[in-house]
N, C-alpha and C positions, 0 to 999 in steps of 0.2 A: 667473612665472605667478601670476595671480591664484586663489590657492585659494579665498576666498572666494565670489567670483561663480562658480566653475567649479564649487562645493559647493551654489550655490544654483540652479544651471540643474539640478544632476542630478536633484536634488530636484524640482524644477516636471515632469520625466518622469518619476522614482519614485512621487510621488504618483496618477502618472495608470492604474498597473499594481497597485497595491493598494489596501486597501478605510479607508476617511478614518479608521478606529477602528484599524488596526495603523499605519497610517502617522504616527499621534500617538503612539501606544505605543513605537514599535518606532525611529523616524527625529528623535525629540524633543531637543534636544541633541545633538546631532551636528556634525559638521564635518570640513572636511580639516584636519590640521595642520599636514601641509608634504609635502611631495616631493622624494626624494632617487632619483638614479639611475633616473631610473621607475619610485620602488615609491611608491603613494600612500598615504599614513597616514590613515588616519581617526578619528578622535577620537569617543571615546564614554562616554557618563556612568558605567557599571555591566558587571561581569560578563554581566550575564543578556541587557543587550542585545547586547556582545560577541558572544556563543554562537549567540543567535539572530539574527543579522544574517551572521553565519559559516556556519549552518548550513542557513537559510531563503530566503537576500536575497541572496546572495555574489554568483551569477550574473547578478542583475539589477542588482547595484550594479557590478560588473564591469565588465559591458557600459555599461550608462552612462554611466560614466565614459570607458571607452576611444571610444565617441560623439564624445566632446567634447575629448578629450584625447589625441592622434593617437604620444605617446610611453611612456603608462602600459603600465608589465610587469607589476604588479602591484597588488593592495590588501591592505591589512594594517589591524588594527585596534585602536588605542591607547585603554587606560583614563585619561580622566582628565576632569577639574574644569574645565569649561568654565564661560564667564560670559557667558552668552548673554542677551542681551534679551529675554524674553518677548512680547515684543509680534513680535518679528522669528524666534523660532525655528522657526516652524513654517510662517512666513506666505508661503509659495511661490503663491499666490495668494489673489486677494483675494476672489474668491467660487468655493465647489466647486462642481464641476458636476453636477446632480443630475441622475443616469445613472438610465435605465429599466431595473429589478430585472428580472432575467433572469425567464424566465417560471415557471422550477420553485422559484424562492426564495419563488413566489405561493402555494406548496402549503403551506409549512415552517409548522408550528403553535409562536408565539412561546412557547409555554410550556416546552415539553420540546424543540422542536427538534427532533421527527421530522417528516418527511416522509409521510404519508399514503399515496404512491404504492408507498413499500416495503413490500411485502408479500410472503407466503408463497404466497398465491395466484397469484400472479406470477413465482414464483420456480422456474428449472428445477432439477430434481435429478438428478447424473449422479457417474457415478465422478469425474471430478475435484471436488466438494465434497461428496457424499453425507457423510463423517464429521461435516461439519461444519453439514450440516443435522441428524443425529441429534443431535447434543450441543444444538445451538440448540432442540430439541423435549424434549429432555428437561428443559433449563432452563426453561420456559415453563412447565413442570407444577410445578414445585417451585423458581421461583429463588431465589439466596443458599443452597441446601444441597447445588447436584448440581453440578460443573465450574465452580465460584468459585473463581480467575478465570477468563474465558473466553476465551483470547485465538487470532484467528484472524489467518493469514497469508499471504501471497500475493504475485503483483506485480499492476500496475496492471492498472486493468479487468477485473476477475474477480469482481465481485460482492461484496464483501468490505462494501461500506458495504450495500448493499441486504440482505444477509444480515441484518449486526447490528441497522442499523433496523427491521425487519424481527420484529424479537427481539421489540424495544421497541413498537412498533405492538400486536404480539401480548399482552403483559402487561398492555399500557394497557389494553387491550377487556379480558383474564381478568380482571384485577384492578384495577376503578375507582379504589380508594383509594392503589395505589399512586403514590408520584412517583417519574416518571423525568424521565432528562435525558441529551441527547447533544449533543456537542461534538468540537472536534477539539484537539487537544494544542493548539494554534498558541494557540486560544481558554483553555485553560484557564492555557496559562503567560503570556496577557496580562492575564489578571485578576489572576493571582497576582503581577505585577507591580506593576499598578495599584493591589496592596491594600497593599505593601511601600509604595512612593512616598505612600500618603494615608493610612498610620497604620492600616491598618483589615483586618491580617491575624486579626484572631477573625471578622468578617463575612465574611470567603474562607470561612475552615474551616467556618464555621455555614451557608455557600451550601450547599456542594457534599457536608456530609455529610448531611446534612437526608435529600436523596434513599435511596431503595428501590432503583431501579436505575440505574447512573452507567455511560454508552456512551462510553467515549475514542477516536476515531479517528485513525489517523496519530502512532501512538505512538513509532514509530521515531526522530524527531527531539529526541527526550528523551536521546540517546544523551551529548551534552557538556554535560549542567546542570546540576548536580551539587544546588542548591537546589531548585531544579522535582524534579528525580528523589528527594530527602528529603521534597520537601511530598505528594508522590505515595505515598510510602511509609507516610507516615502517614496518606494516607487510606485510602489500601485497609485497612489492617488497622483502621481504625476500623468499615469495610464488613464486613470477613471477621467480623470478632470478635461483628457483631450481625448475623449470618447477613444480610445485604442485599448484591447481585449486584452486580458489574462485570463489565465486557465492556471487552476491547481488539480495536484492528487495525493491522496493520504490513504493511509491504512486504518485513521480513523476520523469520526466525526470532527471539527474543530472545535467542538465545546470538551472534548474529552482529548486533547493537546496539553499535557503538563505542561504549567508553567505559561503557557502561551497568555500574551498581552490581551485585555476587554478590548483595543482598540483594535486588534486586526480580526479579534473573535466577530468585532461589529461589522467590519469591513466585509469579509466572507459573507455575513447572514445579509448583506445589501442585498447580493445575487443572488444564485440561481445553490444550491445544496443538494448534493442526491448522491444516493447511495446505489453501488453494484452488489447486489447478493450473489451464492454458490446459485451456477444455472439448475433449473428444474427438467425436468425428465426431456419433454419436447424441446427443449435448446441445446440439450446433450447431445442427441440425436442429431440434430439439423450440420453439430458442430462435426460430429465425425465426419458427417455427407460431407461437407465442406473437406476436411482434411485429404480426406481418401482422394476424392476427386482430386487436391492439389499434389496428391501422390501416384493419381492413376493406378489405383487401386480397387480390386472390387472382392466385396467379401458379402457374403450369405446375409440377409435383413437379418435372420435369428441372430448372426452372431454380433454386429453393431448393437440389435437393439439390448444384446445381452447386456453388453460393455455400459452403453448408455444406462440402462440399471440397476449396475452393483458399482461402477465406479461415482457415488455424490458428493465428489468434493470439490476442487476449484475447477479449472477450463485447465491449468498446467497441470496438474493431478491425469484428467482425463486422455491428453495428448501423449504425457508421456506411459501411460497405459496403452494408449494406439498404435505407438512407436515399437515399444517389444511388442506385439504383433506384428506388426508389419515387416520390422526385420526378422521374426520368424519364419512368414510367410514367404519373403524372398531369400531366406535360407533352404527352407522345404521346397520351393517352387512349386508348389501346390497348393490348394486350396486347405485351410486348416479346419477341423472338426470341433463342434463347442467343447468335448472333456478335454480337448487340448488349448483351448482358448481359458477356459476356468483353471484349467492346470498352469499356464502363464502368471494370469491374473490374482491367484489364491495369495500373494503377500501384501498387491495393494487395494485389497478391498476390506472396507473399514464397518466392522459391526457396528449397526444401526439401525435404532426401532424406527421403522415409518410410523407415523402419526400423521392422520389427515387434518385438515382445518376443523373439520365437521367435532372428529374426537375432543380439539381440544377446548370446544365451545360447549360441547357436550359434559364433560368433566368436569372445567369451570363452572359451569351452571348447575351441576349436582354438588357441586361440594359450598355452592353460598344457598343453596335450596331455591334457585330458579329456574323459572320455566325457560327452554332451550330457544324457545325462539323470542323472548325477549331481546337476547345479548343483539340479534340484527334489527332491531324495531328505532326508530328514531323514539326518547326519549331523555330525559333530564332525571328520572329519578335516579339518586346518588349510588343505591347500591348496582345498579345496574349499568351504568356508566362507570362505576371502579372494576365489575365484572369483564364487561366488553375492553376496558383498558388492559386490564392482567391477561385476557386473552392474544391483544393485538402486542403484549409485551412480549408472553410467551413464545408464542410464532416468530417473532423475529431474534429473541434471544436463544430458545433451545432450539430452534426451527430453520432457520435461518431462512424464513420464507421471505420474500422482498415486501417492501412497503406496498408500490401498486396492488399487489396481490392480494394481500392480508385485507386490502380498503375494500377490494373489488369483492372479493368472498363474505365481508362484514357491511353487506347492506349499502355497496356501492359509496364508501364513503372515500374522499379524498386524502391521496397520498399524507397532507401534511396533517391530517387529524392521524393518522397511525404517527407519523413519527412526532408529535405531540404527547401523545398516550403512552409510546413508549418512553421518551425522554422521563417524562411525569413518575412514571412509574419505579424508573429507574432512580431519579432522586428521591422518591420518597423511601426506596428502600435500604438509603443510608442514615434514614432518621427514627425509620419506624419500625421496629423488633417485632409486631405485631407482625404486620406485611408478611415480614422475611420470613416468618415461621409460617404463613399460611401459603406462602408461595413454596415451601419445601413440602409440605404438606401433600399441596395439590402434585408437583415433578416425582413425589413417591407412586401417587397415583397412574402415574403413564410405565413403571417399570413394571 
């Protein structure tokens, strides 16, 4: 097998799937080094592109390769001293293709790298992110002194980037003379790379601490870099320590960040933690209003509230559901009928059993043989307290109902006692087979 050309063809298709500034960064020096059994070795300059190529790229270098190479089982990824030719390292073709910038990249202001479009005014508020609009508004009044750092989290499409820019947007207008800046990790560990490689890591530090307020998105991926996760740690406390604001966002909790260091894990829990859940019915709703109106569009209650009810999954789930309507509806140029709106809709809607709060309190409480309204009574006895935990666990693991919610519905208790209960619950069921099996037990019960 020709490693080299089969290293140079994957590359002429790698390049065409990322943006010309990582793909120098991140594919520079590289190469196969051999192949053994079908596992393909890839050869790479440094740790840090190791990690991130491992962490960011696997699946698209995966596939790639398996494209073109009908025997590969694997890629694996070897540090070492290549002697590549400059002129040939990167040159997978001889001219880039200059590709027409998406249209929202037209909005992106080069200075700070917000987006315009995110805003507050824009922005629905509902039980699943209310927390995390309040902390976002309290910061705005006073940032760097109230929930620094501010890290919010969720899974995809839930508002999480519009939120935090959003912040940023906000401060920009309160306060003119502040500088901000938002970025996403990907960007900040390529600079930090770039600054290693050209001698010029006091120009990183002097970039990025300069700023008032620093926006990192997509933090999660910091979880195996163990240098990026140091240069990170000393900047934040260069931030905290002169009262100036940081804002994170992850797809997940920071205690559940592979690999990620105690000390930044500590840093995070200084601040302010909160989590975005999938919105609930009334934020669904509110959201279309919003959309339509930004489309000057008017369609029948029945059929929004339809949509609002069979599509529950993220907020991008939902919009791009609104979209093929809409452009149906300006293709028809007439008012659409709901068996034609369910006739749209019939591939993205996802079977799923509703389950109220009430059922799942209800269940739990029949299957430990407790009275149902104990699980909401303030008390300390154990089996009852492990009951009301496996409920507020359930809810937010197979439910995905939000923390506020879950408190407010369980006896008015506070956000951080549910995500306590859940944490709890959630460690204890990698120790305890007991648990595990009584909690499959009870999820048999709701099918």
């Amino acid at each position: 097998m020709d490693t080299k050309q089969l290293w140079k063809n994957c590359l002429v298709e790698i390049e065409e799937g990322v943006s010309k500034a990582n793909f120098s960064t991140w594919f520079k020096n590289t190469c196969i080094l051999k192949e053994e059994t079908g596992i393909v070795y890839v050869g790479v300059p440094n740790e840090f592109v190791r990690d991130w190529l491992k962490n960011k790229y696997h699946k698209l270098i995966t596939k790639t390769i398996a494209d073109s190479y009908e025997n590969m089982r694997a890629v694996e990824y070897v540090i070492t001293k290549l002697e590549v030719n400059k002129q040939e390292s990167l040159k997978t073709n001889d001219t880039y293709i200059n590709k027409e910038l998406p249209l929202k990249d037209l909005y992106i202001n080069p200075d700070d790298n917000l987006n315009p479009r995110y805003r507050f005014d824009s922005f629905i508020v509902g039980t699943f992110n209310e927390l995390a609009y309040a902390a976002s508004q309290a910061i705005i009044e006073n940032p760097g002194t109230k929930y620094n750092p501010f890290f919010v989290y969720g899974g995809t499409g839930l508002g999480k980037t519009h939120l935090i820019q959003a912040v940023g947007n906000s401060i920009k207008e309160k306060y003119p003379n502040k500088k901000i800046h938002y970025l996403t990790l990907e960007k900040f560990a390529t600079d930090f790379i770039n600054s290693l490689q050209n001698n010029k890591a006091n120009s990183f530090k002097e970039k990025y601490r300069k700023y008032d307020l620093l926006i990192i998105d997509d933090i999660q991926f910091i979880g195996k870099m163990e240098k990026i996760q140091e240069e990170l740690f000393h900047t934040f406390n260069t931030f905290y320590e002169n009262n100036k604001q940081i804002i994170f966002s992850s797809d997940k909790h920071p205690n559940y960040i592979p690999e990620l260091a105690d000390r930044l894990k500590s840093r995070f829990a200084a601040g302010m933690i909160v989590d975005v859940s999938e919105p609930e019915y009334e934020s669904r709703l509110a959201i279309l209003k919003v959309k339509l109106k930004e489309q000057n569009i008017d369609l029948e209650n029945e059929i929004t509230e339809y949509i609002a009810q069979s599509i529950q999954g993220n907020i991008r789930e939902l919009e791009g559901s609104l979209n093929a309507i809409i452009c149906q509806y300006r293709l028809k140029n007439k008012p659409l009928t709901i068996p034609e709106v369910k006739n749209l809709l019939k591939n993205n809607i996802k079977p799923k059993k509703n389950v109220s709060i009430k059922e799942v309190v209800k269940t739990v409480s029949d299957y430990y043989s407790l009275e149902e309204a104990s699980i909401y009574e303030k008390t300390r006895r154990k089996e009852i307290v492990k009951a009301r935990q496996i409920v507020m666990y359930l809810l937010r693991e197979d439910f995905n109902v939000s923390y506020p919610l879950i408190g407010q519905k369980l006896g008015g208790k506070d956000h951080t006692t549910v995500i306590h209960s859940y944490l709890k619950i959630k460690a204890d069921l990698k120790n305890d087979p007991q648990l595990l099996q009584e909690l499959e037990q009870i999820r048999i019960m709701f099918k």
